[in-house]
N, C-alpha and C positions, 0 to 999 in steps of 0.2 A: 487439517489446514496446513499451509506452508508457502512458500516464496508465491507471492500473489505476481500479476502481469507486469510488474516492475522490474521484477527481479533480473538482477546480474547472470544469476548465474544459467548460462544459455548456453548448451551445447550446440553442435552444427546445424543439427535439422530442426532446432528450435524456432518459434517465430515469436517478433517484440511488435505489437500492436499497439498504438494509440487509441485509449481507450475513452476519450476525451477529446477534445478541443475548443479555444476560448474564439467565438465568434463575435460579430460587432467593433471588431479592432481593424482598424483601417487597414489594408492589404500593404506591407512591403516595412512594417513598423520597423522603427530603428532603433539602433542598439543603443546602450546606456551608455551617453553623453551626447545625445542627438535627439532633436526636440519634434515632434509636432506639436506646431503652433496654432492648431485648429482652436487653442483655448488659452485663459490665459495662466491659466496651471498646465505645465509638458509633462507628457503621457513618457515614459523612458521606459525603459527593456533592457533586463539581463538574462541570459542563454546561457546556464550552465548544466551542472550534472548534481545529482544527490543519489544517493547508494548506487552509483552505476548508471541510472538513468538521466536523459534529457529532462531540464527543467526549466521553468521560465518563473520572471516576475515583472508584475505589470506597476508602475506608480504612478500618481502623479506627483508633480512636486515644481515648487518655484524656482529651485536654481541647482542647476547641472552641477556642480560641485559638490553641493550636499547630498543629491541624491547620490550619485557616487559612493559618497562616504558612510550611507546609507546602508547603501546595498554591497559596498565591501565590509562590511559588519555582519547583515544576512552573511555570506560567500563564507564569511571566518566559521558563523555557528555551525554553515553544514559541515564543513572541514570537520569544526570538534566533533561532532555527533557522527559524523561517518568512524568516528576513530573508538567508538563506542557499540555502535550497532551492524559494522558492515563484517558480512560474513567471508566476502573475497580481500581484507586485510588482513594479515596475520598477525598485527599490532591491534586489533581491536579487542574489549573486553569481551565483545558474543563471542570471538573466535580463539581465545585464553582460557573463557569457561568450558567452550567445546573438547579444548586440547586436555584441559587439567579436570574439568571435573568439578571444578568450582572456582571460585575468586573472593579473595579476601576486601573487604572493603568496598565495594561497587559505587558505584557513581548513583546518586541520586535519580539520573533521566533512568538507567538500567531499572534500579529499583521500581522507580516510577510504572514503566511501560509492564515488566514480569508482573507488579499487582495488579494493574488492569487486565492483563492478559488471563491471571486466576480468576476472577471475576466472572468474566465471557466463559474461561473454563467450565467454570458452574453453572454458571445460566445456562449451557447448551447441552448441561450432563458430558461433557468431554471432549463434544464433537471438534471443539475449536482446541486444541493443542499447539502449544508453539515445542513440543518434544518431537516432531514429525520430521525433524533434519535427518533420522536414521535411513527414513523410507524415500527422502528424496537421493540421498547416497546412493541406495540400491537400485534405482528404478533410472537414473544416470546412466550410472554404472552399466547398466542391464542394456539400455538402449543406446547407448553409443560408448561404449567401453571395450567394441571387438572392430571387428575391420570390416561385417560388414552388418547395414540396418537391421534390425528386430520390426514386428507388425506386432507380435503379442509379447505379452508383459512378461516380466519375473514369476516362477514356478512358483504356488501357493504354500509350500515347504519353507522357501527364502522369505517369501513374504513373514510367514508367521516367525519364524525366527528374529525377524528385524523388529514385528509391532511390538513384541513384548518390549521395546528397549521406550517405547511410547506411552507416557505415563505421565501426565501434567502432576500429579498427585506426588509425585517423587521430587519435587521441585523444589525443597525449601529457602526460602527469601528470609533475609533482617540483614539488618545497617551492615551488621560485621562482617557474614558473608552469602554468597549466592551457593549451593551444591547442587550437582546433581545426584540423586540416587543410585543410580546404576553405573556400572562402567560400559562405556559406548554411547552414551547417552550423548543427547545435542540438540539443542532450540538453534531454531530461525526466527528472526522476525520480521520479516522481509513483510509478512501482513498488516503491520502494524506502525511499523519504526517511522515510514515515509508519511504518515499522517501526525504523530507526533515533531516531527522535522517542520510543516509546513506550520503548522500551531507556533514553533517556536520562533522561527521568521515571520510570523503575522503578529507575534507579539514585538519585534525587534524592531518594526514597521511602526508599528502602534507609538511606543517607547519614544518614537523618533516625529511622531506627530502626524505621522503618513497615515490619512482618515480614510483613502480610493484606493486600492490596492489590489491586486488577485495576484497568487502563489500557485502555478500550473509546478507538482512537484509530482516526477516519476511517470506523468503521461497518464496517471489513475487520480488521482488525489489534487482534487480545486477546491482553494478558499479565497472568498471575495472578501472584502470590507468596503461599505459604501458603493460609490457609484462611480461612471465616469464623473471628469468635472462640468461636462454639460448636463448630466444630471441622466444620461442613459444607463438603463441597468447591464452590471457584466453577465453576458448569455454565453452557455457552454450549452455545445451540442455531444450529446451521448451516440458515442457510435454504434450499430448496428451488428452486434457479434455474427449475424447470419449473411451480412452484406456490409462487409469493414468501410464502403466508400461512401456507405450512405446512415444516415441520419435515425437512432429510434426516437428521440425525444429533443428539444430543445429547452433550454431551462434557464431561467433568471436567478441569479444571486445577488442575495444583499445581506451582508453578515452571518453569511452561509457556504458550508464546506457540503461536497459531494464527492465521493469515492465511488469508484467501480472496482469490481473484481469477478473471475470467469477464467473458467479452462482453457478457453481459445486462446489466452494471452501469451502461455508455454505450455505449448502441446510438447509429448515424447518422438509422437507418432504421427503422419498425416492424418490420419483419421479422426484425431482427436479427444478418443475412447483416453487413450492413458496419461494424463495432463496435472499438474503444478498442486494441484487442491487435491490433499488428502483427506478421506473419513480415517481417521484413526483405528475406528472399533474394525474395520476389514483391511485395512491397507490398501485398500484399492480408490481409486480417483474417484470424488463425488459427482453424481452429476445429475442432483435436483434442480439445479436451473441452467441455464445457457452463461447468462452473465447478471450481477448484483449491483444495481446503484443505491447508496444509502446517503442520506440528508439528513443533516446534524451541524450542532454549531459548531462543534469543536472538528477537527480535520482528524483525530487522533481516533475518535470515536467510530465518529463517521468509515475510518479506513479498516479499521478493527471490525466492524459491525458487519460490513460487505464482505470482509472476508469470511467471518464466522457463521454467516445465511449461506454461504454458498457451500459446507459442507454442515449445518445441520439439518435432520428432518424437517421438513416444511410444517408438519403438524405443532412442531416446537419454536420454529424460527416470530414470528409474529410474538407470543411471549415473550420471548428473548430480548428484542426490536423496543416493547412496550416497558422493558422495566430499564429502560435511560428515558428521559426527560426531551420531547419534543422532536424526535428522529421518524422517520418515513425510508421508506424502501420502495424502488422500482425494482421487478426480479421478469427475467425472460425464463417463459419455461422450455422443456427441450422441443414441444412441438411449437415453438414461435410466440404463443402469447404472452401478453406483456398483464402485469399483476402489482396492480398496488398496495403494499401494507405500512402498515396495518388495515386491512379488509375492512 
């Protein structure tokens, strides 16, 4: 596993796909301090960015000042948390621990997100690694690191050289410090961080009394609360990885987060064979389904989970799915069918 369809870091011939989209919102919605009046709670809008990517938040709320003050409280959390989980800041803790090797003291979110991330580790027998920063280096590197494009991968030589540095089990966590085992070694959490961020802002929302709300964070990762104020549900249409302009599913949330994830989101290559989602146990790009939507209360969970089906065996994935509390999976497979699990 590694930098899901969010992710920053995008070389030139890379492609950034919206994997989502929040429908039922009136066409042309205005930015945060501008009302529609269609109710007598105002629907307001803010358009920022979280790890890199585009993001949105939808409220409603009675007076244009407080939502403001609101939603520059959200603005402030991503700030902290990008300052903690983003891998393109070189002031952040992931990218301190990458450089050093470990970090003293960690911040409680770090803590937090690394022991769910062992978790998943376990559940999937490995498959889901946040140690797989080596093999996105090299496959980079590989592909657009000369002058001119590559069509086929890194030599199976460099490969094996790089997995061994991929090793969740080398990982050890507590209060005092985070290490890594090996020298070279490095997590991403690009699969995971942008679901925990959205959690955090839909608590900050909550905290503030805001009961209507949806948090479109990273173009992957939608959490609703409530409804509109006329009482419609918030509908997010799932895009179509085999035809980006058009629609696989339509879906209602109501105190429900959905995440997507998929190779299509940062391909290496046009073809798509060598893409974002690593298997760890080969090195090579997963590619038991096309794209993963996962449905879960928590956004954290939810973003973790999609990322983690799309590079475990499918014989395992469903198990995996089944041992968190009330989550569901939509999965494309690669000849186009669409699979509901748990089966």
């Amino acid at each position: 596993m590694t930098h899901d369809a969010k992710t920053p870091h995008c070389g030139p011939a890379m492609t950034r796909r919206r994997a989502m989209t929040v429908m039922g919102v009136a066409t042309g919605l205005p930015w945060i301090g501008v009302a529609d009046r269609s109710d007598t709670a105002l629907l307001y809008r803010w358009d920022g960015t979280s790890l890199g990517s585009p993001s949105r938040l939808l409220l409603h709320h009675h007076d244009r000042a407080t939502a403001s003050r609101i939603v520059g409280d959200c603005a402030a959390e991503i700030e902290r948390l990008e300052r903690i989980f983003a891998l393109y800041r070189t002031d952040s803790e992931i990218a301190r621990l990458n450089r050093d090797g470990h970090i003293d003291f960690p911040s409680v979110d770090l803590l937090t997100v690394l022991s769910l991330c062992q978790v998943l580790s376990s559940l999937s027998r490995g498959a889901f690694d946040v140690s797989v920063q080596p093999l996105w280096t090299l496959y980079a590197t590989h592909f657009f690191g000369g002058a001119e494009p590559r069509a086929e991968g890194p030599s199976p030589h460099a490969i094996e050289l790089v997995r061994k540095l991929v090793d969740w089990q080398a990982i050890e966590l507590s209060p005092r410090r985070i290490s890594l085992g090996r020298a070279g070694m490095g997590l991403t959490l690009n699969g995971i961080a942008q679901g925990y961020i959205t959690d955090r802002v839909m608590n900050i929302l909550r905290e503030h009394g805001c009961d209507r709300t949806l948090a479109n964070m990273g173009c992957s990762e939608i959490k609703a609360v409530g409804r509109h104020a006329d009482g419609r549900p918030w509908r997010v249409g799932l895009t179509d990885p085999r035809q980006p302009d058009t629609f696989a599913a339509r879906v209602d949330l109501f105190d429900r987060s959905v995440c997507t994830s998929g190779g299509y989101g940062t391909k290496f290559e046009a073809s798509g064979r060598f893409h974002h989602l690593f298997d760890p146990v080969t090195g090579a790009s997963a590619n038991h389904y096309i794209a993963v939507s996962v449905f879960a209360s928590e956004a954290v969970v939810a973003d973790a989970l999609s990322t983690a089906l799309c590079v475990t065996p499918p014989e395992r994935g469903t198990t995996m799915l089944t041992s968190f509390h009330d989550v569901s999976g939509l999965v494309t497979l690669p000849d186009g069918t669409v699979e509901r699990l748990p089966r």
